[in-house]
N, C-alpha and C positions, 0 to 999 in steps of 0.2 A: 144604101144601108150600111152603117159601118161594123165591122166586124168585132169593135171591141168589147171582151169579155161578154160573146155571144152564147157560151156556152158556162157562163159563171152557176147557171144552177143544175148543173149537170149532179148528178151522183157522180160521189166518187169513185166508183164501180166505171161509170162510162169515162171520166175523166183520165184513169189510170187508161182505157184501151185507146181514149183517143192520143192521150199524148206516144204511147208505144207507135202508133202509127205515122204519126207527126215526126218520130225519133226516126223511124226505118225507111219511113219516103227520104227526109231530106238527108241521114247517110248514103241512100245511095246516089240521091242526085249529086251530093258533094264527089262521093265516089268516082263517079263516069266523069265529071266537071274536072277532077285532077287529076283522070288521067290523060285526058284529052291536052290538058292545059301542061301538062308532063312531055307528052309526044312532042307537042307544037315546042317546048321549052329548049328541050333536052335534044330534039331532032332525030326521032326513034319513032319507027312505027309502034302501031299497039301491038302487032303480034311481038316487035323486039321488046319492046318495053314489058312483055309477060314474061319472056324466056330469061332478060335483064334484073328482073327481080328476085330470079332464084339466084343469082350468081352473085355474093359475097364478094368475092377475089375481082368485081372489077367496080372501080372504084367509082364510075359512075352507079352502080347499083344504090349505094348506099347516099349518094346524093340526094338520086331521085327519089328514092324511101321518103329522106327528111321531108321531102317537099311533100308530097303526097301524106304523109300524116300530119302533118302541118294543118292542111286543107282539112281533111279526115276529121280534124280535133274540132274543127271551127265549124264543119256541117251538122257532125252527128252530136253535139255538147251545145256549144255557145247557141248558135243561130235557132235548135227548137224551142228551148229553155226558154229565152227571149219569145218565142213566138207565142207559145205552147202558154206564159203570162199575160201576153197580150189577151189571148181568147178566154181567161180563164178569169180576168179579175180587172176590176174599171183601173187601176193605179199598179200595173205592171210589176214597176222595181220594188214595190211593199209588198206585193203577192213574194216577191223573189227571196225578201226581207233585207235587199237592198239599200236601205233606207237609212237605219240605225249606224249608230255611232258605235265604233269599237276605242276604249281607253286604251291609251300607251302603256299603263302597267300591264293588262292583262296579256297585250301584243309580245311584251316582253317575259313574261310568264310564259307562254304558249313556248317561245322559240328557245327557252331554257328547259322548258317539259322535256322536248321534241329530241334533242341533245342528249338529256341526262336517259331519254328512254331506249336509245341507240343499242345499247348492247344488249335488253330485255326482248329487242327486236329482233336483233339479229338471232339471238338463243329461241327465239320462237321459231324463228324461219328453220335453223337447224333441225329443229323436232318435226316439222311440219313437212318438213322434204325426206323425212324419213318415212313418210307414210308409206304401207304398204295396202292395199284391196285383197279382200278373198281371191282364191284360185278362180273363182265363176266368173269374176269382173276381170280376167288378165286381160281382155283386149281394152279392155276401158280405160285400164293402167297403162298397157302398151302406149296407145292412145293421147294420154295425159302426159306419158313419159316427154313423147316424140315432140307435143304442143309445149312443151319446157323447157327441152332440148332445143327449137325455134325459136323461142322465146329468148332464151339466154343469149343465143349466139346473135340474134336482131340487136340486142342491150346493147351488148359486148362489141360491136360495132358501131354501134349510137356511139357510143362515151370513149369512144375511138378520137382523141384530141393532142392533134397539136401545136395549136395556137389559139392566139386570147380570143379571136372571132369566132373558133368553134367552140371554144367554152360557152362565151355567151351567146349563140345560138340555143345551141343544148339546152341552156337557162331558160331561153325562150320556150322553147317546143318542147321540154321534159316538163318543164320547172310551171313555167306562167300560164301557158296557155292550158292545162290539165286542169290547174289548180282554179282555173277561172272556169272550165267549161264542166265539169265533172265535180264542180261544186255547187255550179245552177241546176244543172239535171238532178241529180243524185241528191244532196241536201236541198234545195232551192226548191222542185219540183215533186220528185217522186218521195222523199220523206214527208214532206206537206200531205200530199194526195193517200197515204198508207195512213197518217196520223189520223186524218181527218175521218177516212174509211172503218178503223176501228178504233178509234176515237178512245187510243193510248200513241202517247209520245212515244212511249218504250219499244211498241211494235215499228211506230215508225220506223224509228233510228235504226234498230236493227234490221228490217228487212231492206231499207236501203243501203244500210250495212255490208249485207249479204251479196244482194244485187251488183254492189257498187264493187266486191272482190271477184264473182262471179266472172262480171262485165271482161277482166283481165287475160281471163285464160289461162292465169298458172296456177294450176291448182298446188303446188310445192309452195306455194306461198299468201295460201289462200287464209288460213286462218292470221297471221299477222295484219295484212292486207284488209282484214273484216274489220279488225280491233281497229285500226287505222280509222275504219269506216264510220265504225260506234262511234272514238271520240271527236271527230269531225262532226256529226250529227247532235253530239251532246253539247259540242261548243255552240250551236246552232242554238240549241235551246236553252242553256247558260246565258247567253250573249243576246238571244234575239237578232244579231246581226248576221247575215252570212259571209261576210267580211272577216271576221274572225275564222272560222277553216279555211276560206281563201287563202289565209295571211300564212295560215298552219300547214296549207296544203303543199303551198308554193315554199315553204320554208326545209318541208320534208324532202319533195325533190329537188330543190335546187343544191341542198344541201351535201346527196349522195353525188350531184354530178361536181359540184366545186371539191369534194372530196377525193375522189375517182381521178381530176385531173392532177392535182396537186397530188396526191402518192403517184401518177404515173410519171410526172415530171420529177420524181424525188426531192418535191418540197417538202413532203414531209414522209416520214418513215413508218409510219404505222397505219396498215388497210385497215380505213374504218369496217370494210364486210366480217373481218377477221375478230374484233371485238364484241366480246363478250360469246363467244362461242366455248367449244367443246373444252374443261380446263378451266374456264375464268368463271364458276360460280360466285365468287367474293364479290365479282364487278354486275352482274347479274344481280342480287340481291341489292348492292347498291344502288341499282338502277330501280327498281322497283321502290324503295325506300324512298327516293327523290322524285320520279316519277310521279307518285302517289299524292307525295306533299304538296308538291307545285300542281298538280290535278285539282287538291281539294282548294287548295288557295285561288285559282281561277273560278271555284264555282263561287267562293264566299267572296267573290270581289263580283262576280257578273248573278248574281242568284237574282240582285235587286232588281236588275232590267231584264230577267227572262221573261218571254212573251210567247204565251202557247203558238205552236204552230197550225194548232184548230182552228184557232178564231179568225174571221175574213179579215183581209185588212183593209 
């Protein structure tokens, strides 16, 4: 009996719990599978390779990190996404929206948006890391502090580069593989399955939105991360194609990491994190102004090929 698109007439009520379970099995078999294949690699037992992962300061730590989220990104993204289409629709890569053509103008539009929104973003992030919680939620806060303070200092060692092969690593495992796997689930899958379930685009987009900043764990950077998430999701619907946020997605990190290395090598002078923060309103409202325009100019260029994501494909 073959398995394809066995569950195509599922509600999407069941569809949403089955894919969640489809995501959380094969996370963690990816899980256990890298670090097994970590030990064997690396030549570290698993009790060393636990007490090695909290240790920063030794430089295989941060090796095995890569490798290990590397894998991480491919189990719990790319491989259900794929799977999770299979069972879900007779023609896979059209369920995924795979399929469609994205134009060279709009590709270029997108990677000019993305730029010109750089310092809008960052003045968001600014405001959003200043959140503070009621007194009753302080350990929540605590909590959130601590998972940001991990957070940064994980980055801050990622983007730890120097030479051209760990650039383009980086590229890889920040930049392409996120952008591919966390644009099948997240746009590809779970905005389809939201859309369809309350049978508005708008819910879609947004709740996987939501999800997809959630998903991060920094809450200091949650509401930029969301907006991130929206126009990813609207490109989706704009476009029809999910190749377009791929292109946008992979364009946003590879972006911060090609920039990160080049101001650490002093090719260039100016921290892109530093623009458009606290003081540079002028660049701020510029950014919004250009942002805005190149936004409405991609929908009136992709508006003709949008393709609900309700309808089967």
């Amino acid at each position: 009996m073959s398995l394809k698109a066995i569950w195509a007439g599922n509600t999407a009520y069941s569809k949403f719990l089955l894919s969640v379970g489809i995501i959380l099995m094969s996370a963690v078999i990816f899980t256990l599978l890298s670090a097994v294949l970590a030990s064997g690699i690396y030549g570290v037992s698993m009790l060393e390779l636990q007490s090695l992962l909290n240790n920063f300061s030794d430089p295989r730590a941060i090796s095995i990190l890569k490798f290990l989220q590397t894998v991480s990104t491919i189990g719990t993204f790319i491989i259900p996404a794929f799977l999770i289409a299979f069972l879900f629709n007779e023609k896979p890569l059209n369920y995924l929206s795979l399929s469609g053509r994205v134009s060279s103008f709009s590709i270029i539009l997108v990677v000019l948006a993305l730029i010109a929104a750089l310092p809008l973003i960052n003045y968001l992030g600014e405001l959003n890391s200043r959140m503070s919680l009621p007194s009753f939620l302080s350990g929540m806060e605590k909590w959130m502090k601590e998972s940001e303070d991990k957070a940064a200092e994980l980055t801050k060692n990622f983007l730890e580069m120097h030479s051209t092969s760990d650039l383009l690593f980086n590229i890889f495992m920040i930049a392409l593989l996120p952008a591919l796997g966390e644009e099948l689930l997240f746009r590809g899958i779970i905005q389809r399955i939201f859309s369809e379930w309350s049978k508005n685009i708008h819910i879609g987009v947004w709740t996987s939105a939501v999800l997809f900043s959630t998903m991060h764990m920094q809450f200091y950077g949650f509401i930029p991360r969301m907006l991130l998430g929206a126009l990813l999701g609207y490109l989706l619907v704009w476009s029809g194609s999910l190749w377009l946020p791929i292109i946008a997605h992979f364009v946003n990190n590879a972006s911060a990491v090609l920039f990160t290395y080049l101001f650490n090598e002093k090719i260039i002078s100016v921290d892109p994190d530093k623009i458009g923060m606290e003081g540079e309103q002028a660049s701020v409202l510029i950014s919004v102004i250009l942002f805005a325009t190149l936004l409405w100019l991609i929908y009136k260029k992709e508006k003709g090929r949008s393709k609900s994501l309700m309808e089967s494909s």
